[in-house]
N, CA, C, O and CB atoms as a CASP TS submission, in Angstrom:
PFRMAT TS
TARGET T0000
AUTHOR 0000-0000-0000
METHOD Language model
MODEL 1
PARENT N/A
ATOM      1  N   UNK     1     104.631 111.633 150.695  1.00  0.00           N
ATOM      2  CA  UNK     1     104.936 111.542 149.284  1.00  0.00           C
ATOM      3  C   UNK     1     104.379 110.205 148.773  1.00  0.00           C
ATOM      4  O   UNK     1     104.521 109.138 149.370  1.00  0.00           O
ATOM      5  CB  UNK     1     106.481 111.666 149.026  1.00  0.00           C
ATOM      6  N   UNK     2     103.577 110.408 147.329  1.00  0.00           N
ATOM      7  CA  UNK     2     103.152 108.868 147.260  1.00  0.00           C
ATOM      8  C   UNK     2     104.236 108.255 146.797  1.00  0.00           C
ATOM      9  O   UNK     2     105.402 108.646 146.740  1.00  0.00           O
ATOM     10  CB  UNK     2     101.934 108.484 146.347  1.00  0.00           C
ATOM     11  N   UNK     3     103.459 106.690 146.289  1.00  0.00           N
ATOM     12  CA  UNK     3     105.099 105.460 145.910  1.00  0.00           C
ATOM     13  C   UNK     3     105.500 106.481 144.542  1.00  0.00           C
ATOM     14  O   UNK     3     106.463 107.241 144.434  1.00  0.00           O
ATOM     15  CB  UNK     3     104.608 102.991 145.171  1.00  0.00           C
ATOM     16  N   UNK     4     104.486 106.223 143.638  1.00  0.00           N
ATOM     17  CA  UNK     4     105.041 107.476 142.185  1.00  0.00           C
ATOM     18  C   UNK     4     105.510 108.088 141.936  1.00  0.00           C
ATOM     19  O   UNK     4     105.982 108.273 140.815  1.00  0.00           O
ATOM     20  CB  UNK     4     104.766 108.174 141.637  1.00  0.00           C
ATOM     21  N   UNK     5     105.665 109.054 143.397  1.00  0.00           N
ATOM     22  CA  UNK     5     106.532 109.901 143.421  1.00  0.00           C
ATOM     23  C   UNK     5     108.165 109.396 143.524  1.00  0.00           C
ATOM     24  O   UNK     5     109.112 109.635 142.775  1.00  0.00           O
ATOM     25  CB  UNK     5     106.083 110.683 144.440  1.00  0.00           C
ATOM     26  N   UNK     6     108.068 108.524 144.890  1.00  0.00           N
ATOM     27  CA  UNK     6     109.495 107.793 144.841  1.00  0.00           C
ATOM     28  C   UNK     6     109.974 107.022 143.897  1.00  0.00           C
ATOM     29  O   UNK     6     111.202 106.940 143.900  1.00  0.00           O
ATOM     30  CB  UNK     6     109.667 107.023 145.760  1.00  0.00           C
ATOM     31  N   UNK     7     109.300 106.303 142.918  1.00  0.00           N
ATOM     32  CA  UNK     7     109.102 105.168 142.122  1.00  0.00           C
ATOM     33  C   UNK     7     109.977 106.357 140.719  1.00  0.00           C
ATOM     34  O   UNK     7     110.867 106.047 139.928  1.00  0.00           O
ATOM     35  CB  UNK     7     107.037 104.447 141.988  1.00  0.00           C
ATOM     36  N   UNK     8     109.353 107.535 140.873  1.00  0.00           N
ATOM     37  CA  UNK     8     110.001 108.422 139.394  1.00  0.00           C
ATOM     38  C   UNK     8     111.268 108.981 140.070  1.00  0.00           C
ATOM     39  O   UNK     8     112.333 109.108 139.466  1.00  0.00           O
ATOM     40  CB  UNK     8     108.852 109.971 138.633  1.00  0.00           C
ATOM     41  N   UNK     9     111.061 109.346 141.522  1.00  0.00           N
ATOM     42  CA  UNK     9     112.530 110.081 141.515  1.00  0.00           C
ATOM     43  C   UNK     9     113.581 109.056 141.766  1.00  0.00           C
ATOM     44  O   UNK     9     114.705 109.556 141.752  1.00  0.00           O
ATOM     45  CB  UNK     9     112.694 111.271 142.703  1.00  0.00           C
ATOM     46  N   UNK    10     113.554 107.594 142.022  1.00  0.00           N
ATOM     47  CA  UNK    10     114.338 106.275 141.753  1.00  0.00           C
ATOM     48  C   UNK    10     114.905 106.247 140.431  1.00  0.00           C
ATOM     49  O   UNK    10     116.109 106.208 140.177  1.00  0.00           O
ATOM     50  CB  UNK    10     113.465 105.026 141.893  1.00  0.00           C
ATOM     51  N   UNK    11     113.687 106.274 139.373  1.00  0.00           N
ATOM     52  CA  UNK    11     114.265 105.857 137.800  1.00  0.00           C
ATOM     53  C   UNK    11     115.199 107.082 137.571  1.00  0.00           C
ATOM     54  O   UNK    11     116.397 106.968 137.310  1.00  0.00           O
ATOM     55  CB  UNK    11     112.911 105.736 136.391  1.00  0.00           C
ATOM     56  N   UNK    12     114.436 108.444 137.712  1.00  0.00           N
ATOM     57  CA  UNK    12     115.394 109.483 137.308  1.00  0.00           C
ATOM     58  C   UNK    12     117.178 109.079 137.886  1.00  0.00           C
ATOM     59  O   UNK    12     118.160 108.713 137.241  1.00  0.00           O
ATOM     60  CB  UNK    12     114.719 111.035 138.070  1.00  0.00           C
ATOM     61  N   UNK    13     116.985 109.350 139.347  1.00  0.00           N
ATOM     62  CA  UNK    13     118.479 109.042 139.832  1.00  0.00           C
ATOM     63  C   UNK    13     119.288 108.068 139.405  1.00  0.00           C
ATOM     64  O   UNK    13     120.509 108.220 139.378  1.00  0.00           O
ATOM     65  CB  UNK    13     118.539 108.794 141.039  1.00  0.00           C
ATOM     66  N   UNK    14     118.499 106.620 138.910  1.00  0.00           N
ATOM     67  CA  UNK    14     118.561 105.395 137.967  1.00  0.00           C
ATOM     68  C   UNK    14     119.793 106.005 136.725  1.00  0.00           C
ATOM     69  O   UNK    14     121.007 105.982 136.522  1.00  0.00           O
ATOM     70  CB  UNK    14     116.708 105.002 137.201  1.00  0.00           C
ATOM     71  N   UNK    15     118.758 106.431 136.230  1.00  0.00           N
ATOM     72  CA  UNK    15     119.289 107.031 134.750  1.00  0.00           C
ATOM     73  C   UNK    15     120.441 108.325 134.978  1.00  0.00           C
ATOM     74  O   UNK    15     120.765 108.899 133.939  1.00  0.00           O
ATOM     75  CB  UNK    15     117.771 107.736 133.788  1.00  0.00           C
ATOM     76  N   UNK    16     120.925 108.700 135.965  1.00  0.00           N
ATOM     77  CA  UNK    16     121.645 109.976 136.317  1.00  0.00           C
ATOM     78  C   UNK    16     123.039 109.352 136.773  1.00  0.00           C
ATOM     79  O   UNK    16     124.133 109.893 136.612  1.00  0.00           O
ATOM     80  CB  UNK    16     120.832 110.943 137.569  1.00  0.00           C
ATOM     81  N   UNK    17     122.841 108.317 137.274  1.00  0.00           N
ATOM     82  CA  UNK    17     124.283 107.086 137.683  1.00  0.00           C
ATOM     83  C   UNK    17     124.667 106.705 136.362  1.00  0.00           C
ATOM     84  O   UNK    17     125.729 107.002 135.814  1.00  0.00           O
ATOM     85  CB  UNK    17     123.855 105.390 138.674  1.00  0.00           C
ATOM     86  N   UNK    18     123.700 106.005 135.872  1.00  0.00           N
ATOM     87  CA  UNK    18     123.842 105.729 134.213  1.00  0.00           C
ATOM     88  C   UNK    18     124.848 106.189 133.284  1.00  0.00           C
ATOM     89  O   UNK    18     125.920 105.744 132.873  1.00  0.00           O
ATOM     90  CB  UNK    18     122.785 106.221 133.573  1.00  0.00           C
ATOM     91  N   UNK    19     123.745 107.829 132.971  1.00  0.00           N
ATOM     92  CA  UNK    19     124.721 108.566 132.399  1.00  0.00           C
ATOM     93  C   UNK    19     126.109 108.818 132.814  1.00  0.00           C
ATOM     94  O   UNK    19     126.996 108.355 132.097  1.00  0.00           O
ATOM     95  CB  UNK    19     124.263 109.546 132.303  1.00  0.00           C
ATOM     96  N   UNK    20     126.465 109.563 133.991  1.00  0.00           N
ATOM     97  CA  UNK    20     127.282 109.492 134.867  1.00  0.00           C
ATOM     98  C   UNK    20     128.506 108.293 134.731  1.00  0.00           C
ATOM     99  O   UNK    20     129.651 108.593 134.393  1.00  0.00           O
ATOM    100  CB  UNK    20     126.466 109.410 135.956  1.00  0.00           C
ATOM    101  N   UNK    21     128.174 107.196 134.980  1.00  0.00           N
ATOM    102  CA  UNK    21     129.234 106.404 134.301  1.00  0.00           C
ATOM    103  C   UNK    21     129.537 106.576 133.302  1.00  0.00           C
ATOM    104  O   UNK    21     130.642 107.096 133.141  1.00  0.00           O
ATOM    105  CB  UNK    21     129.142 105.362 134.209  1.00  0.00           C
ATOM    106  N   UNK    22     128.635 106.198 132.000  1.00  0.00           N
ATOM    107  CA  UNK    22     128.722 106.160 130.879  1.00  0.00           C
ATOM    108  C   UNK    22     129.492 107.493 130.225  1.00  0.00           C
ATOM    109  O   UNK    22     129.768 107.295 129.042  1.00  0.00           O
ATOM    110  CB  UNK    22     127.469 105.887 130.512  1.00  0.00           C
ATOM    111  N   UNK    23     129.825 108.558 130.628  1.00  0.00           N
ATOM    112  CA  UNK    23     130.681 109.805 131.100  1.00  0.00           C
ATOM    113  C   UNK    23     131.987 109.490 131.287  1.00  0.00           C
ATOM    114  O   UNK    23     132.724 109.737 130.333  1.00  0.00           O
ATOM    115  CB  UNK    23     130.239 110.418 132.371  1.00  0.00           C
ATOM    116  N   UNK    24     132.658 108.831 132.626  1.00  0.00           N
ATOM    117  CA  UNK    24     133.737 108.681 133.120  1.00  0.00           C
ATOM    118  C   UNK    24     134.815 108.186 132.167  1.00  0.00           C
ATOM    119  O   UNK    24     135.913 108.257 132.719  1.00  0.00           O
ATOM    120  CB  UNK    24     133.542 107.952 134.133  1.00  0.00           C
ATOM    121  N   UNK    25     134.887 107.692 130.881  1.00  0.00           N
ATOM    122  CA  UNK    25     136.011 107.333 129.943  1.00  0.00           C
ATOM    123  C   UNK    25     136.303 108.623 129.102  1.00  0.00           C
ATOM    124  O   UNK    25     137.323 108.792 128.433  1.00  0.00           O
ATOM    125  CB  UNK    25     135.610 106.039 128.959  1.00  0.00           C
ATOM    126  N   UNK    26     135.462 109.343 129.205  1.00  0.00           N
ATOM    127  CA  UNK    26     136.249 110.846 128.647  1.00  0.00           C
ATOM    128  C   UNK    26     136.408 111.869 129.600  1.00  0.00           C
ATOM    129  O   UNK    26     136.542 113.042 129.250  1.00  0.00           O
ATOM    130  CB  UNK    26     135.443 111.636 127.484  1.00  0.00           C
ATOM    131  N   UNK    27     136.402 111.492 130.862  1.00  0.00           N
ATOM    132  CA  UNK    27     136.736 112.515 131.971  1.00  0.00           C
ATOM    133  C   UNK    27     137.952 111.910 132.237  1.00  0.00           C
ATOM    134  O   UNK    27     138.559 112.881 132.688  1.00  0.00           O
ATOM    135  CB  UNK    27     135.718 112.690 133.300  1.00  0.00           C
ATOM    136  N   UNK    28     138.778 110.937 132.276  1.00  0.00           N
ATOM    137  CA  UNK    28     139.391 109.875 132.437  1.00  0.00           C
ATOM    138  C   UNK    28     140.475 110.287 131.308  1.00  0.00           C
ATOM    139  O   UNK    28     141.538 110.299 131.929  1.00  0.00           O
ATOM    140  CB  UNK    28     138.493 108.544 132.322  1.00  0.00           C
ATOM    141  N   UNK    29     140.679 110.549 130.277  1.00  0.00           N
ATOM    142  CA  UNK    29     141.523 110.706 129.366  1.00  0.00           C
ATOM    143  C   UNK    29     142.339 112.441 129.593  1.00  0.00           C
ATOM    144  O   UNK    29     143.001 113.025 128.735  1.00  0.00           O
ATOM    145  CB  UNK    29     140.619 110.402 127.947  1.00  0.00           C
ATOM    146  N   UNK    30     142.028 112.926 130.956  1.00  0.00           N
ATOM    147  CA  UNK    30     142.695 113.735 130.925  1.00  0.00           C
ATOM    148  C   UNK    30     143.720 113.742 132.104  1.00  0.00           C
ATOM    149  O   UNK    30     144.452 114.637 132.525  1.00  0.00           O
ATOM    150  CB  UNK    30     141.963 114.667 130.750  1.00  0.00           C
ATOM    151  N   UNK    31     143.491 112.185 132.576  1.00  0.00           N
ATOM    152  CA  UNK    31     144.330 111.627 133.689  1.00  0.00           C
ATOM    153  C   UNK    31     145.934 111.744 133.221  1.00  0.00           C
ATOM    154  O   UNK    31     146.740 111.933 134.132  1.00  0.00           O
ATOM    155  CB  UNK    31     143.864 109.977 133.996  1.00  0.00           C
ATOM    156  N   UNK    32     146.221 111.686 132.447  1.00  0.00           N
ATOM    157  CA  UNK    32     147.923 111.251 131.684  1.00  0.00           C
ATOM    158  C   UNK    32     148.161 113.087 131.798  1.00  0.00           C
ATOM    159  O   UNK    32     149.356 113.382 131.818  1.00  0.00           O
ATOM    160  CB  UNK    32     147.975 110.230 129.309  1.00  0.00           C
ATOM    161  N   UNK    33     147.633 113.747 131.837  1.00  0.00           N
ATOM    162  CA  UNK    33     148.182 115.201 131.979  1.00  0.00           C
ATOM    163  C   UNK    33     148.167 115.808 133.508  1.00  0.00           C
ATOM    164  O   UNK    33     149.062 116.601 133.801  1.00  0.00           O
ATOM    165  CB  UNK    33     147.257 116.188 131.026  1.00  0.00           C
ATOM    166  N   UNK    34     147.204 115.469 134.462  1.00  0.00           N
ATOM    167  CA  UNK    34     146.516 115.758 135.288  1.00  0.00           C
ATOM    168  C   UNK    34     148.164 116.689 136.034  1.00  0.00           C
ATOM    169  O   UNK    34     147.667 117.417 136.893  1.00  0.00           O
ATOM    170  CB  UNK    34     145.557 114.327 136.004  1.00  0.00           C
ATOM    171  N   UNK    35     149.020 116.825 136.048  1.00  0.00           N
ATOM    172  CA  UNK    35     150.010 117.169 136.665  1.00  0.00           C
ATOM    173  C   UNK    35     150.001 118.985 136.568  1.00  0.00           C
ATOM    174  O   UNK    35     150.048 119.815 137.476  1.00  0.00           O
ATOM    175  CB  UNK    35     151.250 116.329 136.020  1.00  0.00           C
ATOM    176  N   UNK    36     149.927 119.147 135.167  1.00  0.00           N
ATOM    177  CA  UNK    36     149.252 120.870 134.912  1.00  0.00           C
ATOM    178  C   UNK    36     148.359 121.437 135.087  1.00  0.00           C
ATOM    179  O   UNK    36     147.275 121.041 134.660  1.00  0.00           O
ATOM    180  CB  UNK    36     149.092 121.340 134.001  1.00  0.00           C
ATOM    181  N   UNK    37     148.491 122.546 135.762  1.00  0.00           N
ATOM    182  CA  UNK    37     147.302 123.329 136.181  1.00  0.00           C
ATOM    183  C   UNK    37     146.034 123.064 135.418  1.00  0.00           C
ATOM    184  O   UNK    37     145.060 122.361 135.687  1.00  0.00           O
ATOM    185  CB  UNK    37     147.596 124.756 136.070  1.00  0.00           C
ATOM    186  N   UNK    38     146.378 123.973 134.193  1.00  0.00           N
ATOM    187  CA  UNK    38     145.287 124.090 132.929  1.00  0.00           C
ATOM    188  C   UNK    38     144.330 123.240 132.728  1.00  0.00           C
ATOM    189  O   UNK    38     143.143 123.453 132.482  1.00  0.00           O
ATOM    190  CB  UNK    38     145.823 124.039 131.714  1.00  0.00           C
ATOM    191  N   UNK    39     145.147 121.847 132.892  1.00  0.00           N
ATOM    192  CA  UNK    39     144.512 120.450 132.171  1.00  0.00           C
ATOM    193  C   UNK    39     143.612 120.253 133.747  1.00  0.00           C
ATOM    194  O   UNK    39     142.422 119.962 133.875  1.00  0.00           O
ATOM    195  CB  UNK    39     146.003 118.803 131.570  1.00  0.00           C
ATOM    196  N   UNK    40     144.410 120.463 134.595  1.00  0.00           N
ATOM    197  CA  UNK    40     142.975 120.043 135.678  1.00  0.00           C
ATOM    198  C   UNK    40     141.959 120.870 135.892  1.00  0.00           C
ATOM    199  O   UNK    40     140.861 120.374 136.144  1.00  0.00           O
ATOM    200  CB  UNK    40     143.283 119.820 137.119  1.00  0.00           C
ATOM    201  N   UNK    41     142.134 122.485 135.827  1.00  0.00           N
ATOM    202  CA  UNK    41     140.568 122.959 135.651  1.00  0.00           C
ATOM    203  C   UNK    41     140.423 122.376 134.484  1.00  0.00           C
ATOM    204  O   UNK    41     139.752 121.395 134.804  1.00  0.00           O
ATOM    205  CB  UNK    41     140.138 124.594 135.611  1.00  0.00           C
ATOM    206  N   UNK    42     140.578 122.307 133.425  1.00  0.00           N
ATOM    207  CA  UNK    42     139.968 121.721 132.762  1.00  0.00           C
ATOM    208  C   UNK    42     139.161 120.606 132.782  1.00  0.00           C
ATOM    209  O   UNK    42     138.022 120.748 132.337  1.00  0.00           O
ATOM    210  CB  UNK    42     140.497 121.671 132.254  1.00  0.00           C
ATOM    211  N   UNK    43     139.628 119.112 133.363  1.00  0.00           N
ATOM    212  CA  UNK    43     139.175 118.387 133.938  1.00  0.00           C
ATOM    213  C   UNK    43     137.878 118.581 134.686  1.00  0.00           C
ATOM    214  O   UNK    43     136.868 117.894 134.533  1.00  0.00           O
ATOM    215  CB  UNK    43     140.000 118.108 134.461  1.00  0.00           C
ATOM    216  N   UNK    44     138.021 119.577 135.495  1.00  0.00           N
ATOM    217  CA  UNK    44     137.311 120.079 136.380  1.00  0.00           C
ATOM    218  C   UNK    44     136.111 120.573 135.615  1.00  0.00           C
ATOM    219  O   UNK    44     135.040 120.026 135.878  1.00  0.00           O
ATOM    220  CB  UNK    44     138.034 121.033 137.150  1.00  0.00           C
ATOM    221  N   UNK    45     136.128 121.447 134.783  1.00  0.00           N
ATOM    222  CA  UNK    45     134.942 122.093 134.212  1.00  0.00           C
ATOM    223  C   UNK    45     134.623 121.204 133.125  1.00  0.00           C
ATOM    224  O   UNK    45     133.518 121.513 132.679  1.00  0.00           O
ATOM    225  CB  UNK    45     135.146 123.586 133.741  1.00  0.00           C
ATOM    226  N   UNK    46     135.187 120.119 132.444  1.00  0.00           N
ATOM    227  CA  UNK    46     134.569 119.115 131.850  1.00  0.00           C
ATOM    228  C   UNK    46     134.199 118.039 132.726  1.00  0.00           C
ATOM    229  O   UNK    46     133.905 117.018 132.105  1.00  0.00           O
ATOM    230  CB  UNK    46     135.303 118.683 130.869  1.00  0.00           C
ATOM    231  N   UNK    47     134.138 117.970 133.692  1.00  0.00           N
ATOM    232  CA  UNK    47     133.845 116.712 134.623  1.00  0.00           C
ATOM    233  C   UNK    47     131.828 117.624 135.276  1.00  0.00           C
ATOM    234  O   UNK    47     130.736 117.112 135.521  1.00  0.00           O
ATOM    235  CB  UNK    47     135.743 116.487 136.434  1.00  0.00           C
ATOM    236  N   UNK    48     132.274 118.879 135.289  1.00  0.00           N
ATOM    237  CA  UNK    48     130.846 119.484 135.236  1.00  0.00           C
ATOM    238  C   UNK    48     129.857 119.126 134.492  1.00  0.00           C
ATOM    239  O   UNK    48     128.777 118.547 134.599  1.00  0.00           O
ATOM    240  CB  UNK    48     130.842 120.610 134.963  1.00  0.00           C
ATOM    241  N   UNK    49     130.438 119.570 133.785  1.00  0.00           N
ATOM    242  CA  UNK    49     129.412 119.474 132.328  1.00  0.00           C
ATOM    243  C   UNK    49     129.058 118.536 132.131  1.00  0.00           C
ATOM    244  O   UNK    49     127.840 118.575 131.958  1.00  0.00           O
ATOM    245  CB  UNK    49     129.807 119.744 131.066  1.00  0.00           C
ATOM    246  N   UNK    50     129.578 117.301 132.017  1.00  0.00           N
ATOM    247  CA  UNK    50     128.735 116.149 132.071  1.00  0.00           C
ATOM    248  C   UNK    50     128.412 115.619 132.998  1.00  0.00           C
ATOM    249  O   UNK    50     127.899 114.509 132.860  1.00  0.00           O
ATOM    250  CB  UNK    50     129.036 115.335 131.557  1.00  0.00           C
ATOM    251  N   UNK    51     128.544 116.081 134.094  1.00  0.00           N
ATOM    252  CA  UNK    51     127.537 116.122 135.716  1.00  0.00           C
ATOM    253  C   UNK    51     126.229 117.047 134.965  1.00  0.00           C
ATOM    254  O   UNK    51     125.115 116.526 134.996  1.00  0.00           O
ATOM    255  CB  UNK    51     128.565 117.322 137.554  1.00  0.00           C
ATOM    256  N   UNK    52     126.360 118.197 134.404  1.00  0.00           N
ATOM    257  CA  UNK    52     124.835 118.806 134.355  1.00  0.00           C
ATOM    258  C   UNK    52     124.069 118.067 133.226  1.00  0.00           C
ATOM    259  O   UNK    52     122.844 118.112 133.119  1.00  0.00           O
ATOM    260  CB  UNK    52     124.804 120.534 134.009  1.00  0.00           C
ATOM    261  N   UNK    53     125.273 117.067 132.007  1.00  0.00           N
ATOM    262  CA  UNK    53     124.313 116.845 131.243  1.00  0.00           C
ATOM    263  C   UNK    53     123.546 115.544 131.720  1.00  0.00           C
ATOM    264  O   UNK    53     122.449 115.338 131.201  1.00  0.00           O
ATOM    265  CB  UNK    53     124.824 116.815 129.922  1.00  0.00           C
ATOM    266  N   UNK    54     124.090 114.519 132.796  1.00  0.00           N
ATOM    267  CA  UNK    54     123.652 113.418 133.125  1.00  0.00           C
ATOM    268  C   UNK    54     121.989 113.612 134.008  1.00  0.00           C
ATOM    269  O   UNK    54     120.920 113.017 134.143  1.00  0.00           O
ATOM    270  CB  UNK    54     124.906 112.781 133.949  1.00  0.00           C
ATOM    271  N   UNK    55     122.844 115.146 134.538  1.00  0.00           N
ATOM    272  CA  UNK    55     121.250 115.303 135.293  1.00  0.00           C
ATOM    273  C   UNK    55     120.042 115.618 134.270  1.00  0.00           C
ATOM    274  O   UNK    55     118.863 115.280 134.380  1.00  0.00           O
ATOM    275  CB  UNK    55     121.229 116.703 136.458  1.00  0.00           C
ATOM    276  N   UNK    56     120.613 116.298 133.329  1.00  0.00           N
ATOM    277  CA  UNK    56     119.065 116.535 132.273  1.00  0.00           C
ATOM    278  C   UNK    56     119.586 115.174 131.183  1.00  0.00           C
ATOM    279  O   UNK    56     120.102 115.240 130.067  1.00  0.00           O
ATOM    280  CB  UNK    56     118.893 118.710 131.106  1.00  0.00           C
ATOM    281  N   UNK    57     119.313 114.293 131.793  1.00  0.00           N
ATOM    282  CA  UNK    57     119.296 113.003 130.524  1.00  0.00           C
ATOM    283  C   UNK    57     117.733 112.830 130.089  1.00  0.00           C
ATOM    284  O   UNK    57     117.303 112.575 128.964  1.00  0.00           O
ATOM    285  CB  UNK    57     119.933 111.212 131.212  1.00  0.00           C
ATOM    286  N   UNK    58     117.193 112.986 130.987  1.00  0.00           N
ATOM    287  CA  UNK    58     115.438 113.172 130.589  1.00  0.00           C
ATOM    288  C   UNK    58     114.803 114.349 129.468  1.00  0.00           C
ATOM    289  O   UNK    58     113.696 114.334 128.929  1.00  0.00           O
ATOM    290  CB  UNK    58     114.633 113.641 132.106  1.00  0.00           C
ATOM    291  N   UNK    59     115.774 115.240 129.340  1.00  0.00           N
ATOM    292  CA  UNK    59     115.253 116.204 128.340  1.00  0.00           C
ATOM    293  C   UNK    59     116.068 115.221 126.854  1.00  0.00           C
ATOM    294  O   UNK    59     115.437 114.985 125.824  1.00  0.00           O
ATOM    295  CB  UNK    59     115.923 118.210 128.736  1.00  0.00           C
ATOM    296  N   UNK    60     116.866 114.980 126.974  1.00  0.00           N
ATOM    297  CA  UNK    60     117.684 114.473 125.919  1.00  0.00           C
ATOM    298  C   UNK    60     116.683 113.228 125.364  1.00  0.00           C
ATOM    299  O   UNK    60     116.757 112.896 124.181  1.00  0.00           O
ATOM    300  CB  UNK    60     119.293 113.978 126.509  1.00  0.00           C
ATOM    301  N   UNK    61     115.654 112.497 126.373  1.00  0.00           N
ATOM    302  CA  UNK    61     115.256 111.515 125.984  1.00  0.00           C
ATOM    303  C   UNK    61     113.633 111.719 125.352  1.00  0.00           C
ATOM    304  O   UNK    61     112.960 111.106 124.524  1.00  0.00           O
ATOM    305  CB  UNK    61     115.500 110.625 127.082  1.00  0.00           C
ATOM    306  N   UNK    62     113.460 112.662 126.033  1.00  0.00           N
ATOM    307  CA  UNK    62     112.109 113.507 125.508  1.00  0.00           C
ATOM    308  C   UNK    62     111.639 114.243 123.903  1.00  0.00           C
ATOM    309  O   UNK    62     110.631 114.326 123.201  1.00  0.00           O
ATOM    310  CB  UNK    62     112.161 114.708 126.425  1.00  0.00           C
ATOM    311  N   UNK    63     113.285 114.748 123.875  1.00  0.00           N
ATOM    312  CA  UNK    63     113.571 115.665 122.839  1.00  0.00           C
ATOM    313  C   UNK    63     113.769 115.129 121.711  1.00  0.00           C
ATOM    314  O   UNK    63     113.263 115.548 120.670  1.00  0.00           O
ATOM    315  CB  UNK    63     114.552 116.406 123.055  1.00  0.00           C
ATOM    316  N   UNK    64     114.767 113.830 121.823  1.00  0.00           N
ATOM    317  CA  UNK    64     114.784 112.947 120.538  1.00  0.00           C
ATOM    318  C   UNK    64     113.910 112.095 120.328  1.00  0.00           C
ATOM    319  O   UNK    64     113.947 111.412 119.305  1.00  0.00           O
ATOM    320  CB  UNK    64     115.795 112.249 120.381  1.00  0.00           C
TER
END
């Protein structure tokens, strides 16, 4: 694999932690409920979703 290759899939993963943090204060606000079922899939399938959107942060940056 050349460096370019590693050098882009670095920044991408870069920017995927990024997002990813930058995420965790509204995955986080469903901590004070976390005791009910509901609220933790919930948790759960919103803690997804911005797992899939951190991974396409590159379309988001392309697009705008």
């Amino acid at each position: 694999m050349s460096i370019w290759l590693w050098v882009a899939l670095c920044a991408y993963l870069i920017g995927v932690a990024i997002e990813w943090f930058r995420f965790q204060p509204q995955i986080k606000e469903y901590d004070e409920y976390s005791n009910f079922p509901i609220v933790w899939a919930q948790k759960q399938v919103v803690a997804c979703g911005y797992l899939f959107k951190a991974l396409l942060w590159v379309v988001d940056l392309l697009v705008v």
